[in-house]
N, C-alpha and C positions, 0 to 999 in steps of 0.2 A: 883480043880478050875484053869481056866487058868490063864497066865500073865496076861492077859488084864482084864480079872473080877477082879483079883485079885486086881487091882492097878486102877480100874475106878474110874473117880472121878465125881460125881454128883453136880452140882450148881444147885439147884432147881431153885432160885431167877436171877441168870445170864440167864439160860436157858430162863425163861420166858420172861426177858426183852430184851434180843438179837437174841433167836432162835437160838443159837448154841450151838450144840452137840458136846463132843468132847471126845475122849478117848485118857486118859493119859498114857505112856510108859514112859515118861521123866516127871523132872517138869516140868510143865507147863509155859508161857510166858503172859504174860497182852496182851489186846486188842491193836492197839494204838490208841492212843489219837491225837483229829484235829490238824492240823499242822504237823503230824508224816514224812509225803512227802512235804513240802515247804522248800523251800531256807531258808537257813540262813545266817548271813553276818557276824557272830560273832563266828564262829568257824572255823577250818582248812577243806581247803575240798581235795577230793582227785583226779587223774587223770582219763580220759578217752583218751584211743590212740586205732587210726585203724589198724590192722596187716592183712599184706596177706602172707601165706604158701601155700605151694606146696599140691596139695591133691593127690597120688596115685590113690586112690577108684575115684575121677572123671576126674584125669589126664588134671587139669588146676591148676591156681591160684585161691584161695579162701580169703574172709577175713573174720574177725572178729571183736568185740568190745571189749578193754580188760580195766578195771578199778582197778585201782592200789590204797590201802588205804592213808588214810590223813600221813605223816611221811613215805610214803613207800622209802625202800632205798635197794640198793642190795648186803648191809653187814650183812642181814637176811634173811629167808627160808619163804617162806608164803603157806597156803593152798591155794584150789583154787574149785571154786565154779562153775560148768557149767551152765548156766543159758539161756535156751532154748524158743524160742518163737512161737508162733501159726503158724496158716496153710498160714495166709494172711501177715503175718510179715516177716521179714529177720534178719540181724544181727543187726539192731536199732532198731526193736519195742519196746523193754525194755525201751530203753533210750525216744524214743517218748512220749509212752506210761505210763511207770509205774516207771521213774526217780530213777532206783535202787540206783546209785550214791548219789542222796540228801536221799533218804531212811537210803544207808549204811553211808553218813559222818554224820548224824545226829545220827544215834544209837552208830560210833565212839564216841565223843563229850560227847553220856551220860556212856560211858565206858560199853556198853550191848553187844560189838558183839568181836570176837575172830580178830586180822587183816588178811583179805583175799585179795585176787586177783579173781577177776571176769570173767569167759571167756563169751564173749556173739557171739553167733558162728552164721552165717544162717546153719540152719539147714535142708534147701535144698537141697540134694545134687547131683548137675547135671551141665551141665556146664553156661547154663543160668538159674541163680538159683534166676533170680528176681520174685517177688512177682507181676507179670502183668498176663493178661490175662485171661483166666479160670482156676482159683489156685484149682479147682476141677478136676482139667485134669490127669488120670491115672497117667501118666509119670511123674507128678509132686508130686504127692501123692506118687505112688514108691519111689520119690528120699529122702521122710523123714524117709526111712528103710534105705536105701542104707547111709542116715547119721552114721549111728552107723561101720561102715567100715571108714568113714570120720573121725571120733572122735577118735575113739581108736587107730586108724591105721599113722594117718598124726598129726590131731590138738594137744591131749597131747603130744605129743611127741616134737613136734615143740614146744609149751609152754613152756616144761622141759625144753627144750634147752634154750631158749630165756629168761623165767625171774628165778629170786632167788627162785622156790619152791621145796617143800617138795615131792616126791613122793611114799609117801607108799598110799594103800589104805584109812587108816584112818586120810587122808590130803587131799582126794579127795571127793566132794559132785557134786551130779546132781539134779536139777530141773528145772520145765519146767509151761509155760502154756498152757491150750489147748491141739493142736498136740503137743507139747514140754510137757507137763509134760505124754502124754502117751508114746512119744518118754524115757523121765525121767523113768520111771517105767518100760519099757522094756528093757531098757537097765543099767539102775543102777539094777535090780534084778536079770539080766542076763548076770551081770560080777559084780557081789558079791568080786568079786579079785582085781575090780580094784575102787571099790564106796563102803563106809560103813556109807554115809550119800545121802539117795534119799526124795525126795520130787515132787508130783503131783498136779499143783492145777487146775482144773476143767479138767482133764484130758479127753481127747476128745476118738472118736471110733478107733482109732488104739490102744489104750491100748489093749493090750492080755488079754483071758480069765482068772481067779487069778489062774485055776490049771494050766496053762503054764507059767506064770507070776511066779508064785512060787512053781515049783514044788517038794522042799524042802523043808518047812518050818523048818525043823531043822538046816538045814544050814543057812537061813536066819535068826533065833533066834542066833546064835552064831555069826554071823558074822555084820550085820549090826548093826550102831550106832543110828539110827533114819530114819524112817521110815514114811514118811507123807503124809497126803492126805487132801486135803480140797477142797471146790468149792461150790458156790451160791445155795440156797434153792431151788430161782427160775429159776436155771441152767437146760435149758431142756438137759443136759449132764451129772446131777447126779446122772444118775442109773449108769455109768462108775465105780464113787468113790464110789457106795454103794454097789454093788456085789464085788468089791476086798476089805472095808473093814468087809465086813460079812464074808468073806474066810478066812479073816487073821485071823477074830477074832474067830471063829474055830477053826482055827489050833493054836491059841494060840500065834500067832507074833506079838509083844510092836509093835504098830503103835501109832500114832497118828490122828484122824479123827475130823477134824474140819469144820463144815458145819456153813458157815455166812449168813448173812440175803444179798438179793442180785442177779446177773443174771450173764450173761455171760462175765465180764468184768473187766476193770483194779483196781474197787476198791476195788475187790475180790481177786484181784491177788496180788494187792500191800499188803495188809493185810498179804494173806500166806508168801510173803517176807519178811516182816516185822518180823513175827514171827519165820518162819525157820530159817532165819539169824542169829536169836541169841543163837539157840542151836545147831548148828552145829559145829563143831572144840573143841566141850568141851569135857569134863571129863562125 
C-alpha cells in the first residue's frame, strides 16, 4: 500500500457539506472560519516594507514585498516563505488581493503558525515587468520562466543578505497562485536543494507535466516536508492539480490535495494560505 492510501483520511460528512477532497500526508489543519482575513485592532500586527535588488537574470533593479512577523526583531533567524502571484498581478497582488499580512497576524495572535518572513516578489521577470498591456504576450509569459534564474540567483541571496534568516533548505517554502503556484511547483520540485516546503494553489498551464515535475519520486519522498496542491471545484484549471496529484499518488509521494467549493479566485487562495501557513516550518 502506498503513503498516501496508507494515511488517507476520509470525512464522509465534511466531504458532503463542503465538497472537499483531501489527501493527508501531514495532520491535517481546520477549514478557516469567517473573519479568518479581517482586521483586527486588538492584537499585534506585523510589517510590510518595499525592497529593490539588483537582478543579474534581467540586469535592472527589481522589487519586492517583504512582510516581517508581529515581534519581528533581528536578534533572531526566521524562515522564509516565497509567495508568488498570477499572470495579471505583480509584487502587490497578494497584499491587494488576498491580505497575507492580516491572514498571517491573525493566525500569529492564535499561536497556529511558526514566525516567518514573507517574500512577495513580481514574478515577471524582464525589465518592464508591469502587469499592463497584453499580460498574454509570449515575451511576457517567457519572463515568468526566466523568474526562476531571478529567485535563485539574485532574490534569496539578496534576502540572506538583508534580513536575520535561516538558510538551509528546510527554512525555505514556495508557493504561488495561478502562474505562481505553477511557477511554485516547478521550481520548488526542481530544486528539492534549495525548498522542502512547496505549495500550488489553482496552479495554472505552465505547471510541467508530473513526470518532469517529478521525476524522482524517490528523491521527492525523502526530501520534501510538505507538499501541496489545492484549487476551486469550479476552477476551469483543475485538471492542472488533478493529473499531478494522481501521478504523485502512484508513485506514492505524502501530498496534500485539497479541492474547495469555489472558481478561480482569492477566496480559494486565501483558504490554501491560510492552511499551508500553518504547517509549514514544523516538525
Amino acid at each position: 500500500m502506498s503513503i498516501i492510501k496508507s494515511r488517507l483520511l476520509t470525512i464522509s460528512l465534511l466531504m458532503l457539506m463542503t465538497f472537499c477532497s483531501t489527501v493527508f500526508a501531514q495532520a491535517p489543519v481546520e477549514q478557516p472560519l469567517p473573519g479568518f482575513d479581517h482586521l483586527r485592532t486588538d492584537i499585534t500586527h506585523g510589517n510590510i516594507d518595499s525592497i529593490s535588488y539588483f537582478s543579474q537574470a534581467v540586469d535592472t533593479m527589481r522589487k519586492a514585498m517583504v512582510y516581517t512577523p508581529p515581534g519581528y526583531t533581528t536578534n533572531k533567524k526566521y524562515p522564509v516563505l516565497y509567495l508568488l502571484h498570477g499572470i495579471g498581478g505583480d509584487e502587490k497582488e497578494w497584499l491587494k488581493g488576498g491580505n497575507p499580512q492580516i491572514i498571517l497576524d491573525n493566525l500569529y495572535a492564535e499561536g497556529k503558525v511558526t514566525p516567518m518572513i514573507i517574500v512577495m516578489p513580481n514574478g515577471r521577470a524582464m525589465k518592464d515587468d508591469r502587469a499592463t498591456g497584453n499580460i498574454m504576450a509570449p515575451e511576457k509569459v517567457a519572463a515568468f520562466a526566466t523568474f526562476e534564474k531571478d529567485l535563485l540567483n539574485d532574490l534569496i541571496p539578496f534576502i540572506e543578505q538583508t534580513y536575520p534568516v535561516l538558510k538551509d533548505k528546510d527554512d525555505r517554502a514556495i508557493a504561488g497562485l495561478s502562474m505562481g503556484g505553477g511557477q511554485s511547483l516547478n521550481f520548488g520540485l526542481g530544486h528539492l536543494d534549495k525548498f522542502a516546503w512547496v505549495g500550488g494553489f489553482s496552479s495554472a498551464p505552465n505547471t510541467k507535466v508530473p513526470e518532469l515535475l517529478v521525476p524522482d519520486p524517490e528523491a521527492a519522498k525523502k526530501q520534501l516536508k510538505l507538499l501541496w496542491l489545492s484549487c476551486g471545484a469550479s476552477d476551469g484549471l483543475l485538471s492542472f492539480s488533478k493529473r499531478t496529484h494522481e501521478y504523485l499518488e502512484a508513485k506514492g509521494v505524502p501530498h496534500i490535495y485539497y479541492i474547495a467549493p469555489g472558481v478561480h479566485d482569492f477566496k480559494v487562495w486565501k483558504d490554501g494560505l491560510y492552511m499551508f501557513a500553518q504547517l509549514i516550518f514544523k516538525p
